[in-house]
VMD Tcl script that draws the C-alpha trace (Angstrom):
set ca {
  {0.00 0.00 0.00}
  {1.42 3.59 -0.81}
  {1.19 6.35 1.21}
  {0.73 9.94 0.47}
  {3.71 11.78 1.87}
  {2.01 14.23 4.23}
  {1.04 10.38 5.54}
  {4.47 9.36 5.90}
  {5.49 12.87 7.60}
  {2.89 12.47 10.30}
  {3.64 8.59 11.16}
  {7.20 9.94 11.25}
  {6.60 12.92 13.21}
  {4.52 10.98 15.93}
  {7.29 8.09 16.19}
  {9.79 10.54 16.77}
  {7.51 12.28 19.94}
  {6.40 9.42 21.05}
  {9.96 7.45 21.34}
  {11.35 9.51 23.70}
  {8.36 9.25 26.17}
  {8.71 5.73 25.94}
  {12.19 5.71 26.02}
  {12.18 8.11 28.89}
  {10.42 6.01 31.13}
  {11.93 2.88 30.67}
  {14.94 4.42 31.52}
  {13.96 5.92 34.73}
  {12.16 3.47 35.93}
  {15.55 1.09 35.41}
  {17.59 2.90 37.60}
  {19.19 1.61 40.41}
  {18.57 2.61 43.90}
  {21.73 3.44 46.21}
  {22.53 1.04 48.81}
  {22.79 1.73 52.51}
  {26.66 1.21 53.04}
  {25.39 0.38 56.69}
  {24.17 -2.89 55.78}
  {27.24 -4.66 53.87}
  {29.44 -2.86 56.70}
  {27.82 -5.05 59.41}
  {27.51 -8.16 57.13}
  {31.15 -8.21 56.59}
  {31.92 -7.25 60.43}
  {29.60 -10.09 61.19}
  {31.73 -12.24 58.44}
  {34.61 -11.53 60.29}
  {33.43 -12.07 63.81}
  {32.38 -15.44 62.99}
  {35.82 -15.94 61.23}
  {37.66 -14.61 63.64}
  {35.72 -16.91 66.71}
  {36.66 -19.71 64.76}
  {40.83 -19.26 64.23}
  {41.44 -15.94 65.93}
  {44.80 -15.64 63.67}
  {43.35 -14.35 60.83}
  {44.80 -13.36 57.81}
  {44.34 -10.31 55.30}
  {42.98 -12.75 53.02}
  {40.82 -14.08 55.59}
  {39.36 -9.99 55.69}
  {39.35 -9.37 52.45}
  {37.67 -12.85 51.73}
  {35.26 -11.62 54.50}
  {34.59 -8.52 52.67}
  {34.24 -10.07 49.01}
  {31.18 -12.47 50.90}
  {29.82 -9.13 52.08}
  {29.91 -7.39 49.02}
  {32.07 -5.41 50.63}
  {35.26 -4.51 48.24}
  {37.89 -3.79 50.55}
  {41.35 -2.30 49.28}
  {43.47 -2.60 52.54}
  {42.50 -3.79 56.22}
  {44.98 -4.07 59.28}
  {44.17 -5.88 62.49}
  {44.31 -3.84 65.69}
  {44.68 -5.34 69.45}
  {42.89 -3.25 72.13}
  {46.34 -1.97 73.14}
  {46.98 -0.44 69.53}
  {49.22 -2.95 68.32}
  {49.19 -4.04 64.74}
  {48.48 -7.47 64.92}
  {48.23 -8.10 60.88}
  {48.33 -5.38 57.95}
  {48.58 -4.16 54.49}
  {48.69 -0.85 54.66}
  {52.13 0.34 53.23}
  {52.46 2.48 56.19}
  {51.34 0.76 58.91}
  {53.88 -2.14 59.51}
  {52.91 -5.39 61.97}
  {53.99 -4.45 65.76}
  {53.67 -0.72 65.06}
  {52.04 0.49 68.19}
  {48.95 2.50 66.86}
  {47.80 6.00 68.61}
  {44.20 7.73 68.02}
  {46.76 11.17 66.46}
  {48.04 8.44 63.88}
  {44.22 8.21 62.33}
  {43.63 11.42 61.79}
  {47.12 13.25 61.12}
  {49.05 11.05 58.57}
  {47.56 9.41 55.90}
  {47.49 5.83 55.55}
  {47.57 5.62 51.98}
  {49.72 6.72 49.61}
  {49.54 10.40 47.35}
  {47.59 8.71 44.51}
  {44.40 7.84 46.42}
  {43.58 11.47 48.71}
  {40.52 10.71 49.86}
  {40.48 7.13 51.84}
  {37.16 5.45 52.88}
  {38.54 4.37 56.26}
  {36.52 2.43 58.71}
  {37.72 1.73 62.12}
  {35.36 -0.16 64.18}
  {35.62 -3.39 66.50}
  {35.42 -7.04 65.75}
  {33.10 -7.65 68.13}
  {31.00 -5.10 69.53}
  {29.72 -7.12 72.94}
  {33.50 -7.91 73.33}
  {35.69 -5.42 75.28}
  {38.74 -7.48 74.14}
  {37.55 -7.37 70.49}
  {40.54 -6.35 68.45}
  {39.81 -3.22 66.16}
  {39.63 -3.56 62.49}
  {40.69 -0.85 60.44}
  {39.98 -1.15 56.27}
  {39.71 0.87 53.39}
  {37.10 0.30 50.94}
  {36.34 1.24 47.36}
  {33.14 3.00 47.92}
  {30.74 -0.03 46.87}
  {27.57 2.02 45.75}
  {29.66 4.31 43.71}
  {29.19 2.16 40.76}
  {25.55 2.06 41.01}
  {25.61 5.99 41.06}
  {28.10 5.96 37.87}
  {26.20 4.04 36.59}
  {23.18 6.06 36.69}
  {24.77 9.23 35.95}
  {26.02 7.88 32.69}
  {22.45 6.57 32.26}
  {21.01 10.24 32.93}
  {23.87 11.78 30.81}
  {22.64 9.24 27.69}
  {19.38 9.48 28.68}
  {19.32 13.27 28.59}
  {21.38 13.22 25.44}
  {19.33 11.12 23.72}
  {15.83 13.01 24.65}
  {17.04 16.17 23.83}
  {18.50 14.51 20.30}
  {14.44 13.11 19.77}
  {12.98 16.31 20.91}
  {15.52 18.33 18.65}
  {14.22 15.98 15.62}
  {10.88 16.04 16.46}
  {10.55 19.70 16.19}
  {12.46 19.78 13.02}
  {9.96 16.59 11.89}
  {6.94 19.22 12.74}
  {8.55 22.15 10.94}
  {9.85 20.18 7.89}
  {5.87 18.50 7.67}
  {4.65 22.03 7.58}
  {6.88 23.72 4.91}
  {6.87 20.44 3.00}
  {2.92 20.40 2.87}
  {2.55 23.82 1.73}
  {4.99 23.51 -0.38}
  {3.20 20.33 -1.94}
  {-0.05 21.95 -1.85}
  {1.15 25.10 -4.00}
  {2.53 22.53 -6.11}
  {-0.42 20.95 -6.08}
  {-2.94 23.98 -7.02}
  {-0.26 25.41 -9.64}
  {0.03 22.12 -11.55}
  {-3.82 22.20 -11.20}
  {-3.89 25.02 -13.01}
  {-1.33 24.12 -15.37}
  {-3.71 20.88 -16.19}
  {-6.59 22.73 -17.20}
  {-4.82 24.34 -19.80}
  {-3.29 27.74 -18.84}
  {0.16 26.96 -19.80}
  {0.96 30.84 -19.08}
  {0.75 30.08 -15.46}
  {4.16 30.08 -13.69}
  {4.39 26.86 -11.10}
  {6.18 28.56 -8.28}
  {8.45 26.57 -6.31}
  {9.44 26.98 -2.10}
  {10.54 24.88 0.90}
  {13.22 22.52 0.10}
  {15.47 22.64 -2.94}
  {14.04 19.35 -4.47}
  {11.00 20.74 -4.88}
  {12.10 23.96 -5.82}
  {14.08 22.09 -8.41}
  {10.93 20.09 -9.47}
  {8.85 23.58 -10.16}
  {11.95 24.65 -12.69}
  {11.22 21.03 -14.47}
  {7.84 21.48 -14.99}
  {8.20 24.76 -15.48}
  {10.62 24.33 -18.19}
  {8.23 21.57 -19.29}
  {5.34 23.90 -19.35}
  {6.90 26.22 -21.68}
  {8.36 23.69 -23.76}
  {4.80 22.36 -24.44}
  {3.31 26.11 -24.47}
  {5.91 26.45 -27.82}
  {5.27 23.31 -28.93}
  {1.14 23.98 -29.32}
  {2.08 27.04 -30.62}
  {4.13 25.85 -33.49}
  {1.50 23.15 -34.03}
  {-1.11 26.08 -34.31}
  {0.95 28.15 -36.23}
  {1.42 24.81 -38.28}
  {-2.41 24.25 -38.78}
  {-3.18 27.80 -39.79}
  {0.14 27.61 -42.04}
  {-1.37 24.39 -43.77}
  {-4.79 25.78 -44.18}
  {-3.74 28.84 -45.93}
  {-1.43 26.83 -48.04}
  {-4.32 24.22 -48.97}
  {-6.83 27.09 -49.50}
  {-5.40 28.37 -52.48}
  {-4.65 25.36 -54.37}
  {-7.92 23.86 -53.56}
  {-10.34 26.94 -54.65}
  {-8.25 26.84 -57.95}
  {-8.74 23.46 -58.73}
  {-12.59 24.13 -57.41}
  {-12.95 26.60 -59.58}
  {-11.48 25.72 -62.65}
  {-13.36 22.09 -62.25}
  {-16.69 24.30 -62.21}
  {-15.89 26.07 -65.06}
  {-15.09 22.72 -67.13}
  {-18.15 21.53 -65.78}
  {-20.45 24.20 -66.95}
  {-18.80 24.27 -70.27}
  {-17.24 27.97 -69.89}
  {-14.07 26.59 -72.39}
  {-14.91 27.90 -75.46}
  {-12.58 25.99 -77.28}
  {-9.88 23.13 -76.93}
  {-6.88 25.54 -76.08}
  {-8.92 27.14 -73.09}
  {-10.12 23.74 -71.65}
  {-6.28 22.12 -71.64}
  {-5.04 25.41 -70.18}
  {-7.61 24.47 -67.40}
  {-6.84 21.14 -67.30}
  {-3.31 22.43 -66.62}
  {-3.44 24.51 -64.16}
  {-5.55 21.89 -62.06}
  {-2.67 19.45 -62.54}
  {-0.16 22.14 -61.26}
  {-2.36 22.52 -58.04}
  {-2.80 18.96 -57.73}
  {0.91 18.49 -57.75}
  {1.71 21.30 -55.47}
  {-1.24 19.87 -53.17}
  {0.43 16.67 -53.59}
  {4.05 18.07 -52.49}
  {2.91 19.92 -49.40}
  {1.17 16.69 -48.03}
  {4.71 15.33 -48.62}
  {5.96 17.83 -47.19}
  {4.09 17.76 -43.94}
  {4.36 13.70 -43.58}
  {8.44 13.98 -43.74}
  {8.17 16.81 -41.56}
  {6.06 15.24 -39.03}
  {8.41 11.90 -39.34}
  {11.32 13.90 -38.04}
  {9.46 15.82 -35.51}
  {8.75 12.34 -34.04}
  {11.30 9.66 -35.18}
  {13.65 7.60 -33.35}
  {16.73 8.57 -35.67}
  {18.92 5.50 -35.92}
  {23.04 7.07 -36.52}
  {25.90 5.66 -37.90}
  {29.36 6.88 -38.55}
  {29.69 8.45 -41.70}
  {32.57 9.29 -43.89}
  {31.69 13.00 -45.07}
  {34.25 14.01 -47.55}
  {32.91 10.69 -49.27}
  {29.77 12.07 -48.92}
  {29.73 15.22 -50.06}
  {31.84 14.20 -52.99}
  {29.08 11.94 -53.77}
  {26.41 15.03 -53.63}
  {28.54 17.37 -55.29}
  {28.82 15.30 -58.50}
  {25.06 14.80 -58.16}
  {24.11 18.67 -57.93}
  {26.59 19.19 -60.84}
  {23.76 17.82 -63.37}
  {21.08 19.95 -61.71}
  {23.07 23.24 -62.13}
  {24.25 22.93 -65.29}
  {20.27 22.18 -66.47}
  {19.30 25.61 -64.71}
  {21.79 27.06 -65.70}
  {23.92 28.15 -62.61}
  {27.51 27.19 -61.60}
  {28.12 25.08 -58.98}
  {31.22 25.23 -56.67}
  {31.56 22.34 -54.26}
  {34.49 20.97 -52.10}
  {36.58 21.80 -49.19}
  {37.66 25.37 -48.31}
  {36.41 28.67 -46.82}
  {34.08 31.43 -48.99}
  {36.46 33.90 -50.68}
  {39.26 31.44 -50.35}
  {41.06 28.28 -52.01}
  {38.34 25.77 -52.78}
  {40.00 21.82 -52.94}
  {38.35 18.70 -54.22}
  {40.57 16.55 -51.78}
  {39.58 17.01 -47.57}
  {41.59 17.87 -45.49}
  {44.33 15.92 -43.13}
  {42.04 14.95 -39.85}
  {38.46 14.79 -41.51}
  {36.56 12.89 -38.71}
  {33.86 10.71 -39.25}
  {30.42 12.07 -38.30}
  {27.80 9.75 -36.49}
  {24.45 10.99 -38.72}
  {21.34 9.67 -39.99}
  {22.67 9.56 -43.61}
  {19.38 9.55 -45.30}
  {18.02 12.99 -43.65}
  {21.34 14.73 -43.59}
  {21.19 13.87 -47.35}
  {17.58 15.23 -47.57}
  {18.70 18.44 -45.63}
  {21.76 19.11 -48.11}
  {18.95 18.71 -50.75}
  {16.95 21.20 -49.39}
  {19.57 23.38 -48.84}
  {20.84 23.51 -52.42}
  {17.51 23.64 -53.88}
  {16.66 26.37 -51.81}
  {19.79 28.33 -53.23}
  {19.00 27.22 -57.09}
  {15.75 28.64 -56.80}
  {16.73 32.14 -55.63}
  {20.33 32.36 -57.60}
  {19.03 33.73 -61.29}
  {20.79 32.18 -64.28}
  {24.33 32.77 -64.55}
  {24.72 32.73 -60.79}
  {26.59 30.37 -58.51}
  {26.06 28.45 -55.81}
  {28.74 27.37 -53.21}
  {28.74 23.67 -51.47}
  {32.01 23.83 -49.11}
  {33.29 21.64 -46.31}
  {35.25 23.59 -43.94}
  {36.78 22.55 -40.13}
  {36.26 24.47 -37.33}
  {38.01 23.33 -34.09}
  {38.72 19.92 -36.00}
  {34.90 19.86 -36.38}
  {33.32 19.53 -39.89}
  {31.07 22.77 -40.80}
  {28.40 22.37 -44.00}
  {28.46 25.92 -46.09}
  {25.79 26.72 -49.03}
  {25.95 30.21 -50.33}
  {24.41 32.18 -53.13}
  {24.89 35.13 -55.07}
  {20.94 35.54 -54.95}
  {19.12 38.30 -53.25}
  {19.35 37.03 -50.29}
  {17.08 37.97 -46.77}
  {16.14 40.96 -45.47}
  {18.03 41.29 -41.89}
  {14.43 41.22 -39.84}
  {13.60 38.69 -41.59}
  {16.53 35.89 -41.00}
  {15.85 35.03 -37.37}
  {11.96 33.31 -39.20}
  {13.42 31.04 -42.18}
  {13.60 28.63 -39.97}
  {9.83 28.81 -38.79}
  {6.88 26.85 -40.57}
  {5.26 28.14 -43.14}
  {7.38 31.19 -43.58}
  {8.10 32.53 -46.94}
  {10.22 35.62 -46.90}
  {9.25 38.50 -49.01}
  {11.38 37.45 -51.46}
  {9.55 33.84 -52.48}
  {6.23 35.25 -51.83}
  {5.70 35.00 -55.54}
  {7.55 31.56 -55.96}
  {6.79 28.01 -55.82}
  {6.93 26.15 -52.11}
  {5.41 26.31 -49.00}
  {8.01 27.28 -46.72}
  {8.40 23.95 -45.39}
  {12.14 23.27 -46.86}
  {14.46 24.86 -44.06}
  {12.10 24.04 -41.44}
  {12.99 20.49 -42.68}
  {16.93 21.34 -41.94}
  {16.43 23.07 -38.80}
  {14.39 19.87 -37.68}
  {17.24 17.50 -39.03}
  {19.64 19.57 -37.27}
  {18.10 19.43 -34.11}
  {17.23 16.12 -33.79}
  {21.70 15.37 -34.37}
  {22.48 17.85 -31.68}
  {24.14 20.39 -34.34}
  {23.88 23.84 -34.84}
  {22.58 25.67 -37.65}
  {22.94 29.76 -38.67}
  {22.08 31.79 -41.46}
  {23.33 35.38 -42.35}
  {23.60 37.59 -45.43}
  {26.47 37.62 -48.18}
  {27.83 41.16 -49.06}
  {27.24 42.12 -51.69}
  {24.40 39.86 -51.86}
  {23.06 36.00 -50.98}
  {22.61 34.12 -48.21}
  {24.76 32.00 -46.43}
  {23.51 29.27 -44.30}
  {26.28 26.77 -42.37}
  {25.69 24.05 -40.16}
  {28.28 22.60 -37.83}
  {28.01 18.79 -37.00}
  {29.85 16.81 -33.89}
  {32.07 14.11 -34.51}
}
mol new
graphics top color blue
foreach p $ca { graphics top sphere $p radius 0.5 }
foreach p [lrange $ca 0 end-1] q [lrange $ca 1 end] { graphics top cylinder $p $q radius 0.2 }
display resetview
């Protein structure tokens, strides 16, 4: 089962408050109570006494034996008669048969430097005995563990709920910012949905989602310019389809009501229906190769272009010389040395062969068609930055400068061709081509006159 995020934030946010509570009072409730040092003090006097009835020559081992029964840890003990004697001891400074004054327990120490503060006890074997020799001992303070212990349990403990209730606020305040960051997401993308692609999708809280309102903002506009070229597409086509088709209406009518007065008349008719029909025929083609680009899955391959272009030179060689024009193809710069062998270090080019041939195509037919006789077109290979770079140029009258950032567009016939055959559909073709290989395209205006449009392919 999936969960909505706010979902996940709440389940989160409630684990996180709730753990420490738990957490909080098992850990309290664990603690160890202090002992009464009272109680092992007696046991282990009592331990002794009972020792010491049985074999009054007891040993320190004997005491600390004593002691360990008790629970009693004892670091030192000496054995005192009534008269102050040292019977038995392990204190460094209290030799056996030192004779022991009350001054000597409270002036010197009995232990060495390293451990200031003894835990002395000096108390009798046998308290209903006034010949019970004294026992003095040191101990390691036995409940000092158990409070260690629970101070480092308190330190964690404290730690650790301040660590939960530290996240658990930050859980709360990232759950609010996320969620109204979500819902503006939410309402803008709404929006977006029903259509109004002008509507900005504005992004806040955390940088993820800030970074998500960029993509579908980016994505918005991409598919706002996308519809739009489609429209201006459609309206494009319908203009170009009007013409054509009222022609060949109204020509058709005028067969039909026998308004050719004579043979000549009706094959003139005949003939200009034909023209329309081919020129309807040509934009549909047009449009379907178009369309295949816009959407295809172009398969590449590497591609020897001086080959190539060797190949299409020879082939637009024919065309020229039937129209009339010159054509100048091979490798080399405009307004310098042209060469019909490449260069040293021509690479490869991955390309879909068959629509980089149909762009070149385009590209020289386009320059044919507005070079008048006599004129001559250009076809160069050139490298830039060891790249190749496709040049066609024409002594034609080339674009006015307002006009060159749309001959790329749909549809668009400068003022130039307004009065010549096509449907603005040819560099459109290119630019697509172009676009779909990663390259780069540019057009700009000869001097005198001519255009000049180069495209420069990857390797």
């Amino acid at each position: 089962m999936t969960l909505k995020l706010r979902t996940q934030f709440f389940i989160l946010t409630v684990a996180v408050t709730l753990f420490p509570i738990i957490f909080g009072f098992l850990v309290f409730t664990n603690q160890q109570t202090k002992r009464d040092p009272r109680e092992p003090t007696r046991a282990f006097l009592n331990e002794v006494a009972a020792r010491w009835k049985i074999d009054q020559h007891l040993s320190i081992e004997d005491i600390r034996d004593a002691g360990e029964a008790a629970g009693l840890p004892i670091i030192n003990a000496a054995l005192i008669a009534p008269d102050g004697a040292v019977l038995i001891s392990s204190f460094k400074n209290l030799p056996v048969g030192f004779k022991l004054e009350v001054a000597d327990l409270v002036k010197p120490p009995l232990l060495p430097a390293e451990r200031p503060r003894p835990e002395l006890r000096f108390l009798p074997i046998d308290q209903s005995l006034e010949t019970s020799p004294l026992l003095l001992f040191d101990i390691q303070p036995f409940w000092s563990r158990e409070d260690i212990r629970n101070k480092n349990l308190m330190l964690v403990s404290s730690f650790a709920l301040g660590a939960f209730l530290v996240a658990g606020l930050m859980s709360l305040l990232i759950l609010r910012s996320t969620n109204r960051s979500i819902k503006n997401l939410i309402n803008d993308t709404a929006t977006v949905s029903r259509g109004k692609l002008d509507h900005e999708v504005k992004g806040s809280g955390a940088e993820e989602l800030r970074s998500l309102a960029d993509s579908i903002n980016r994505m918005r506009i991409t598919l706002r310019d996308m519809i739009t070229r489609r429209m201006n597409m459609l309206i494009g086509v319908s203009h170009d389809l009007k013409t054509p088709i009222a022609l060949i209406q109204g020509y058709t009518d005028a067969l039909s009501d026998n308004l050719a007065s004579d043979e000549a008349t009706r094959v003139h008719y005949l003939e200009i229906i034909r023209e329309k029909s081919a020129q309807l025929e040509d934009l549909v083609s047009d449009l379907i190769e178009f369309m295949k680009i816009d959407d295809f899955d172009t398969p590449l391959e590497s591609v020897d272009v001086a080959a190539l272009m060797t190949s299409l030179g020879k082939r637009f060689e024919e065309d020229a010389r039937l129209l009339g024009l010159n054509l100048v193809h091979g490798y080399g710069t405009l307004n310098g040395p042209v060469s019909l062998e490449p260069p040293q270090g021509m690479p490869k080019v991955k390309m879909n062969r068959m629509l980089f041939e149909r762009s070149v195509e385009n590209l020289v037919s386009n320059a044919f068609r507005y070079t008048g006789p006599g004129g001559t077109v250009e076809m160069l290979i050139a490298l830039e930055d060891g790249l190749p770079v496709l040049i066609v140029a024409d002594n034609g009258p080339g674009v006015p400068p307002e006009e060159l950032q749309y001959i790329f567009d749909a549809f668009y016939r400068g003022s130039h061709s307004r009065q010549e055959a096509g449907h603005g559909l040819g560099l459109t073709i290119v630019k697509s081509v172009v676009d779909v290989h990663g390259w780069s395209i540019e057009a700009h205006n000869r001097m005198p006159h001519g255009l000049i449009i180069s495209i420069k392919m990857k390797a």
